[in-house]
PyMOL CGO cylinders between C-alpha atoms (Angstrom):
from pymol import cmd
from pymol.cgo import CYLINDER

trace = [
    CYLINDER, 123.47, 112.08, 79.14, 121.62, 112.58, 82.77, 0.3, 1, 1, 1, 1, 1, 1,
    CYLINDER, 121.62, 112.58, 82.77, 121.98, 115.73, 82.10, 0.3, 1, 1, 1, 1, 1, 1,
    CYLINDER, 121.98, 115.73, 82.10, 120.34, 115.91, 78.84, 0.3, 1, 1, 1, 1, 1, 1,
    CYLINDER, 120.34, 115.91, 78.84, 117.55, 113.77, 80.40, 0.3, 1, 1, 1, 1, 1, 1,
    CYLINDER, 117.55, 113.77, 80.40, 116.74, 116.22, 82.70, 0.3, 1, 1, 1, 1, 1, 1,
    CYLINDER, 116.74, 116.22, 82.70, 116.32, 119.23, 80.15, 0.3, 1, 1, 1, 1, 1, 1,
    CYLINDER, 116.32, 119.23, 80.15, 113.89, 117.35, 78.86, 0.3, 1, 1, 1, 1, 1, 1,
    CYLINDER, 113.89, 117.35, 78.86, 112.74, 115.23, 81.95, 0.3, 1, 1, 1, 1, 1, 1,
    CYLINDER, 112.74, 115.23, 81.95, 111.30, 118.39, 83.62, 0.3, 1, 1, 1, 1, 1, 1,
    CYLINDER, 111.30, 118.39, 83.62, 108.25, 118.57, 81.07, 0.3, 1, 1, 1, 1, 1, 1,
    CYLINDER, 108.25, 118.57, 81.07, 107.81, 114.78, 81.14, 0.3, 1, 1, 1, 1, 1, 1,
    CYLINDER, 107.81, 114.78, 81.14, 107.74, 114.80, 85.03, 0.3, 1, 1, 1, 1, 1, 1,
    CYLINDER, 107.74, 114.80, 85.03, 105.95, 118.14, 85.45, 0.3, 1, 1, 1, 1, 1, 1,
    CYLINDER, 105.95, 118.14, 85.45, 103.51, 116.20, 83.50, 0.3, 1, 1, 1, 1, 1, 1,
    CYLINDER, 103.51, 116.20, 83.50, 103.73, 112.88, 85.49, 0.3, 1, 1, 1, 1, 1, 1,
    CYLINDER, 103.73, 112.88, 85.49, 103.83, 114.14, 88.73, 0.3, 1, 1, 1, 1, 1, 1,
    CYLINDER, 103.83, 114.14, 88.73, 104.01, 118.03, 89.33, 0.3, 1, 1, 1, 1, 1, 1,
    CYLINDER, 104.01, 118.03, 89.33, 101.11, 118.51, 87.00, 0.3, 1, 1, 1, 1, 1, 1,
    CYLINDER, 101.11, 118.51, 87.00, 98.66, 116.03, 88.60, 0.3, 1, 1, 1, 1, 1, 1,
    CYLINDER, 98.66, 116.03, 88.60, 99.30, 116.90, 91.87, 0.3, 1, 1, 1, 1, 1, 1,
    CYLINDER, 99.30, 116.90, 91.87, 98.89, 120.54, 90.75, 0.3, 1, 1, 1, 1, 1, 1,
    CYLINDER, 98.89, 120.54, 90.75, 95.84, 119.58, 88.86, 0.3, 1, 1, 1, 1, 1, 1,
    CYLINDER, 95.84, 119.58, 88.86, 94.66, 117.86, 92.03, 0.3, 1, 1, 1, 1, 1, 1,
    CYLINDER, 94.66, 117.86, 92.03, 95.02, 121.28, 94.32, 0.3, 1, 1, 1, 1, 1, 1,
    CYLINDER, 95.02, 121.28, 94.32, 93.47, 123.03, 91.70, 0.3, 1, 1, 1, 1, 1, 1,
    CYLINDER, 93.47, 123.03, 91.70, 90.80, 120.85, 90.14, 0.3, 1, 1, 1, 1, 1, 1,
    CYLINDER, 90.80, 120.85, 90.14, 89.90, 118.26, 92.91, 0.3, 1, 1, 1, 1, 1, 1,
    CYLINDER, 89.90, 118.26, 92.91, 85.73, 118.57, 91.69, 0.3, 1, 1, 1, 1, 1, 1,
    CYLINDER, 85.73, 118.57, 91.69, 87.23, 117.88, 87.98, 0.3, 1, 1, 1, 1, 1, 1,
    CYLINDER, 87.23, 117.88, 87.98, 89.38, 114.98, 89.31, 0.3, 1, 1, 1, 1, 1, 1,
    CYLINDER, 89.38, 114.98, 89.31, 86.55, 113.29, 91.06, 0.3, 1, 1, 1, 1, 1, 1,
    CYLINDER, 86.55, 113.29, 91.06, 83.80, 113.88, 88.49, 0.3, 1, 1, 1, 1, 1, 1,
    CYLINDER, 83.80, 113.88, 88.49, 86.54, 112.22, 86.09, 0.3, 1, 1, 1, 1, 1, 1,
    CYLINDER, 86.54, 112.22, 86.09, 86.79, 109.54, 88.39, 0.3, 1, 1, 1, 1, 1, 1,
    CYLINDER, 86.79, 109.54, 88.39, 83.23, 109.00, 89.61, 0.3, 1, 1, 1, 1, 1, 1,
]
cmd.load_cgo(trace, "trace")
């Protein structure tokens, strides 16, 4: 099972986390304009 889960966890957490902070390092005026 944990290993199923992490087939399909890397696309969930990518999303969660590696994404973001990815989107962060690459988009920080997008990220603040969002915010602001």
């Amino acid at each position: 099972m944990a290993r199923h889960a992490i087939t399909q966890a890397p696309s969930l957490f990518a999303a969660a986390g590696g994404d973001i902070e990815v989107s962060f390092e690459f988009f920080p005026p997008k990220t603040e304009a969002m915010e602001a």
